[in-house]
N, C-alpha and C positions, 0 to 999 in steps of 0.2 A: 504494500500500500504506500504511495505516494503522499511523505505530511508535508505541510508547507508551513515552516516554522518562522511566524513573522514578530519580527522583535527588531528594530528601529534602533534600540538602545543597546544593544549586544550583550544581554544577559548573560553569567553564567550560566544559568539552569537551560536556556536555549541552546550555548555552545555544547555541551554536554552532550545534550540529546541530540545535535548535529554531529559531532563527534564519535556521539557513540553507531553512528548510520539510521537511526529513525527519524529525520526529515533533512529538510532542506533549509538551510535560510536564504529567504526568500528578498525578504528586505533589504533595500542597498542601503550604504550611510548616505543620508539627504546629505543635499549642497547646503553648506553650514550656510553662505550670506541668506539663504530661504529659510532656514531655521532662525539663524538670529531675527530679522527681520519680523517671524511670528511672533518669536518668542518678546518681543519689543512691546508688540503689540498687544502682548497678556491671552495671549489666542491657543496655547500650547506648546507640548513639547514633541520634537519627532515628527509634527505632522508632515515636514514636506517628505519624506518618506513615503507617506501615505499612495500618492500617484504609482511609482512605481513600482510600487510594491500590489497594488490591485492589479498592472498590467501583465505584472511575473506570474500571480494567479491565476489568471484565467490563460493564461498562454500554456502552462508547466503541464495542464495535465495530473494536478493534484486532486488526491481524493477528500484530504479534512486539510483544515485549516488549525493551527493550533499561533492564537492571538497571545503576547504578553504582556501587554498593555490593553487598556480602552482605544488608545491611538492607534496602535497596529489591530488593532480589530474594527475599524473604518477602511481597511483595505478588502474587506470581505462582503461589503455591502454590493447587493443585487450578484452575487457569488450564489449558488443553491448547496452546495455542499455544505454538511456537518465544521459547524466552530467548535474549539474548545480556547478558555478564555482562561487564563493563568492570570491572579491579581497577586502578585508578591508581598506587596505590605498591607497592612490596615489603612485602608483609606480614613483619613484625617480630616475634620471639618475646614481649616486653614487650608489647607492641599490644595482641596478641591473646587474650595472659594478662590485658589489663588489667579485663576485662568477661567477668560469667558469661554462658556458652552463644554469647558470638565465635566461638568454633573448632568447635563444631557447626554454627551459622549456615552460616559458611564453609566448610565443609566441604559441608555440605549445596546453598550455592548454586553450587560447584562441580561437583558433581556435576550437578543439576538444570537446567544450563546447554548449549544445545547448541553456543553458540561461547562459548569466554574469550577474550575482545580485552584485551590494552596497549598503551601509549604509547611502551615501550622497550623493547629487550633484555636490557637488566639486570633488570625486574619481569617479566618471562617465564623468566627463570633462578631469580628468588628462587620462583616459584610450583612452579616444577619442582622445586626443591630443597626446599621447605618440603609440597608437599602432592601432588607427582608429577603435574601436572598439565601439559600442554601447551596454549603461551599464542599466539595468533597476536599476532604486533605489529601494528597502523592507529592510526595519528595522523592526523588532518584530516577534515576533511569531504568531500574527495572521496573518499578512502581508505572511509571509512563506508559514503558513496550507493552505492558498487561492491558492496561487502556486502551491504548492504540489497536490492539489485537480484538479485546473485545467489542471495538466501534466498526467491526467491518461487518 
């Protein structure tokens, strides 16, 4: 199975699972002057990413999509294939107030998502508390390849 592992920010936990042969990173690094320029703007982070990373999408021939932000999960919009949407920390009320249209984003890659994976139980508690969302915990890459195996 084909995953398309879209992380803008170049996670560990994405390198890992590209590393270890279960996807692909798909995501190129945005052109900084496009990122700084949003980023000026209070508009977000990563998002010029966004564009080329939907094109890599639908060209690749991927069967899920596995998102590690709300940002990189804007690249899967009007994509029909299965998301899965990794939120690393506890979303923060400052955070997310810090940048216009974060909390639609998030919201919306929440919803749009057909699994929310974390790292811990404490950011599966903050997601529950902050946006009523239930979060499965998987850390490691065998933890993933089990996932990934049984979403086929």
């Amino acid at each position: 199975m084909r995953v398309a592992l879209l992380d803008a920010a170049r996670s560990p936990a994405a390198g890992e699972l590209a590393r270890a042969g279960l996807g692909e990173l798909v995501a190129p690094a945005a052109p900084r002057v496009l990122d700084v320029a949003l980023r000026a703007r209070k508009l977000g982070d990563h998002l010029a990413a966004v564009p080329p990373a939907w094109l890599a999408l639908r060209r690749g021939g991927f069967v899920l999509a596995h998102a590690f932000s709300a940002e990189d999960a804007l690249a899967t919009r009007g994509w029909h294939g299965p998301l899965v949407l990794t939120v690393a920390a506890a979303p923060r009320r400052e955070q997310i107030a810090a940048r216009r249209g974060r909390l639609r984003t998030m919201q919306w890659a929440l919803g749009a998502a057909d699994a929310v994976l974390v790292p811990e139980q404490a950011v599966a508690a903050a997601l529950e508390h902050w946006f009523g969302v239930e979060a499965r915990v998987v850390a490691g890459v065998e933890a993933h390849a089990a996932l990934y195996r049984d979403s086929r």
